[in-house]
N, C-alpha and C positions, 0 to 999 in steps of 0.2 A: 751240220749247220743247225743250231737250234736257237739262235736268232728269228725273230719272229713267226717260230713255227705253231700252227693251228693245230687242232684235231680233226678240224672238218671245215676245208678250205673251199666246200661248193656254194656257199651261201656269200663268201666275201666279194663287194664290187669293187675289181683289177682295175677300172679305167682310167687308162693314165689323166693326171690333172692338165688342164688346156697347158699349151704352149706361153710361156712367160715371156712378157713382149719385149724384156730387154735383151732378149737371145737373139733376135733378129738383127740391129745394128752392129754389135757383140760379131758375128760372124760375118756379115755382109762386109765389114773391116777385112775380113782375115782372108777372104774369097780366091782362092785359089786352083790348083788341078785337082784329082781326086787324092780324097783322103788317106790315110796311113789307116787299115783297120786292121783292131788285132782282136781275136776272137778268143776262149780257152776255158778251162774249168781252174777249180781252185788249188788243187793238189793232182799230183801225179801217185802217189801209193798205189798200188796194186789192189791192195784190198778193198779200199774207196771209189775205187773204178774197174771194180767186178766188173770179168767178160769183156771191156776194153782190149784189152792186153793178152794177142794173141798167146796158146800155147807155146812156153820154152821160154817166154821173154826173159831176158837177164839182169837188163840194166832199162828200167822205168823210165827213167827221165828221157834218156839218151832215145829211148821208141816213142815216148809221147812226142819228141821234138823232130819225128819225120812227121807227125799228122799234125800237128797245130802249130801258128806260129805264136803263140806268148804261155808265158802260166800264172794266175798270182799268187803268188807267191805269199802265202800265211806263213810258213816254219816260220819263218825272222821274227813273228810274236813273240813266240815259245823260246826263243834260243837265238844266242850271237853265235852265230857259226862259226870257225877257225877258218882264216884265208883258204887253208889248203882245199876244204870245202867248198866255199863261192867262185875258188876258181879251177874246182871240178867241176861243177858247175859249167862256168864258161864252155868249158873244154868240150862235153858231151853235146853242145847243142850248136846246131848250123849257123852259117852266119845269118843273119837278119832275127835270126829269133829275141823276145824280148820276156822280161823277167819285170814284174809286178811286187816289187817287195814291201812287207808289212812292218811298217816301223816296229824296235820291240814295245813290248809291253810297258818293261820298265820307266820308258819316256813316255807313256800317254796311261796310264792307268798306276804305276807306282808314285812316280814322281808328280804326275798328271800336268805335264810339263814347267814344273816350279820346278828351280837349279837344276834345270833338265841339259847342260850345256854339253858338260861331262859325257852321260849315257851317249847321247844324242851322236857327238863326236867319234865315238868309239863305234858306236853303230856305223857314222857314215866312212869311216876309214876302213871297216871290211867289207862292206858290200858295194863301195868304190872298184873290187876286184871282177866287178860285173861289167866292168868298161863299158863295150858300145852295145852291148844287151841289155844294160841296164834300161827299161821303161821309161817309167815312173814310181816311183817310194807312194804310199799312201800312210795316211795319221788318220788313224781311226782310234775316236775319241769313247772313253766309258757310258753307259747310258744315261748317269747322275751328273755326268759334266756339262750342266747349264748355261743360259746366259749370263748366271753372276756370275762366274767365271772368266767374262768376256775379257777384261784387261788382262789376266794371265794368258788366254789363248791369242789375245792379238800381238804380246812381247814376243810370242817364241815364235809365231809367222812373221814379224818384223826383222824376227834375226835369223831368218832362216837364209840359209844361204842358196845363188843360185843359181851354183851349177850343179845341185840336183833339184831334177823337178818332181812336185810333190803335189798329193792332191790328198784332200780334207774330206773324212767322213765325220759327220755330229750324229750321235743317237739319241739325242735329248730331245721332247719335241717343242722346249719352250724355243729353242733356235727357231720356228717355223709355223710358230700359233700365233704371231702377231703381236706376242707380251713381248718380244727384242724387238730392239727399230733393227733390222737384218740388212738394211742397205749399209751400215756400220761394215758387219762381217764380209759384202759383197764388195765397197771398196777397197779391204785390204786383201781380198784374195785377187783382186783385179790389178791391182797395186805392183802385189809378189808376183805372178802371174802364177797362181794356186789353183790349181782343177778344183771346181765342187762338185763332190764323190754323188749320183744319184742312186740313193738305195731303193731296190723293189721288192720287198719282204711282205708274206703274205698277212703277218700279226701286225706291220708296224707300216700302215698305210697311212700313218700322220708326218711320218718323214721323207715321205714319195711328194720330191719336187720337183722341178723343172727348170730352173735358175743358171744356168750354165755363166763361169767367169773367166773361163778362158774357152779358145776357138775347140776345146778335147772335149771329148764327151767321155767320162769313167763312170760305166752304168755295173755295179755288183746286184745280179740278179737272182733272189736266191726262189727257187720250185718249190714248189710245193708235192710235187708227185703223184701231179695227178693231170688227168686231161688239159684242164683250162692253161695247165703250163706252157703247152704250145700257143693257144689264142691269145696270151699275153705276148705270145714274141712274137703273133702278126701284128702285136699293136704297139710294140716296139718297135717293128719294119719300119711303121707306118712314119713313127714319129723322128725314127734314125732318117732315114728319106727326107725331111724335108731338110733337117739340118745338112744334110748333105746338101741339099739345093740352094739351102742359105750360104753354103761355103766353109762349112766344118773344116777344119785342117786334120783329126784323127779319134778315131772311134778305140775305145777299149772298151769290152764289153766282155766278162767274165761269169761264168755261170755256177752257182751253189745248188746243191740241193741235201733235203734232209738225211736221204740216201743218194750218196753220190754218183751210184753209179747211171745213175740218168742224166747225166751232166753231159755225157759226149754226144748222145744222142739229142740232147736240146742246143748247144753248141753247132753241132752239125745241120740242123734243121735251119738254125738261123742265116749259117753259112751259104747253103744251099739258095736260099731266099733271094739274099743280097747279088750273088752268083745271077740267077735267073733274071730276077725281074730288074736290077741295076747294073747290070754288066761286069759287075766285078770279079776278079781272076783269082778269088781266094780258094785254097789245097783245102777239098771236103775230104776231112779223117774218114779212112778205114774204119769199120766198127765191126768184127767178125759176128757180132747177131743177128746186123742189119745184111750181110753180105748170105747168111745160113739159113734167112727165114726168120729166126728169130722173134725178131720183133721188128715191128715197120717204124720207118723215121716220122712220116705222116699220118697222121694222127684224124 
């Protein structure tokens, strides 16, 4: 993950930005029983999640999906799969589990969604093969894809179709400095009913926002590898908690790091949290270093 990655991440202020006040009606609408929360890291690889993966494992996916329930799902950037593969896929993983897919590339950074109709379709006819594991798809936009861009980006959310649901990451910080009227972008994700993706990277603290447009929260949280990674997700608890008490309908919340293989144990740590202090009945992963000594989950 070398998105907003630092050299020397002790000096930067984490504080998440206040709570943005049209997130409160936004969900006090939506108010319902407890949320759907799905918790995971970014990849399953083996090599990515060094010491995860007890000795002898055979089939990756198939073992990450006894200890977590979701994964996001980056390959689909890189690569349109063959069915036979999305619905190997399917296949390895329990029911309830969910699948986090990355639109490819070709539609948000080739085409950059001009005559994106084409890819877009071809993309969503094989990862359709994800049926009821299917998440949510995320569009995550190039870092140069600005606000002048806005009318191409708002055609291809206008046409997006919807029954899949889909949620929007912009890397560009003019979306969020005030130079875009952004209540534009808010009511047509509110519109399509379009998750806004909340990025918390440790280089790119200009696009850490708050704005929630539907009742989901889709937080990609990428570590930095080092201590304060955990006092960020007590301050993620904090902020996850109240939307829960404003009436969130579901939490995704997926964990990156520079080196991966600290993912599960920051994953886990969060999980744990939510377990304890809010009662919830989420499967804390096995992690054989946390089980051996190793290394302590708590920090």
């Amino acid at each position: 993950m070398k998105f907003g990655k630092v050299d020397d991440a002790e000096n930067i202020d984490f504080t998440l930005p206040p709570e943005n006040p049209a997130n409160q009606a936004l969900l006090n609408a939506a108010k319902g029983g407890k949320p759907g929360i799905y918790i995971g890291c970014a990849k399953w690889n083996k090599t990515d999640l060094k010491g995860f993966y007890p000795k002898g494992t055979k089939d990756e996916l198939a073992y990450y999906a006894t200890q977590f329930n979701s994964i996001e799902l980056n390959a689909t950037f890189y690569n349109n799969f063959p069915v036979e593969t999305i619905e190997s896929w399917y296949g390895k993983t329990p029911a309830g589990f969910k699948f986090f897919p990355k639109l490819h590339q070709g539609i948000s950074h080739w085409k950059r969604l001009k005559d994106a109709k084409e890819p877009t379709d071809i993309y969503l006819d094989g990862i359709a093969h994800l049926q009821d594991k299917l998440g949510m798809l995320f569009l995550q936009m190039p870092d140069n894809f600005g606000p002048k861009n806005w009318e191409i980006l708002k055609a291809y959310l206008e046409e997006w179709p919807s029954g899949f649901p889909l949620a929007l990451e912009l890397r560009h910080k003019g979306w969020y400095d005030d130079s875009f009227h952004a209540d534009d972008l808010y009511s047509v994700l509110e519109k399509k009913n379009i998750t806004h993706i909340v990025t918390d990277s440790a280089g790119r603290r200009d696009l850490l926002h708050m704005r929630l447009t539907t009742p989901t929260a889709f937080i990609r949280y990428n570590g930095a590898n080092v201590d304060s990674d955990y006092t960020r997700l007590d301050d993620w608890f904090e902020r996850l908690k109240l939307w829960i008490e404003e009436g969130i309908q579901n939490i995704y919340f997926f964990v990156h790091q520079n080196h991966e293989e600290a993912s599960p144990l920051l994953s886990s740590y969060l999980i744990q949290k939510l377990n304890k202090e809010l009662g919830m009945e989420l499967q804390v992963p096995y992690d054989p270093r946390v089980a051996s000594g190793q290394v302590s989950l708590f920090k």
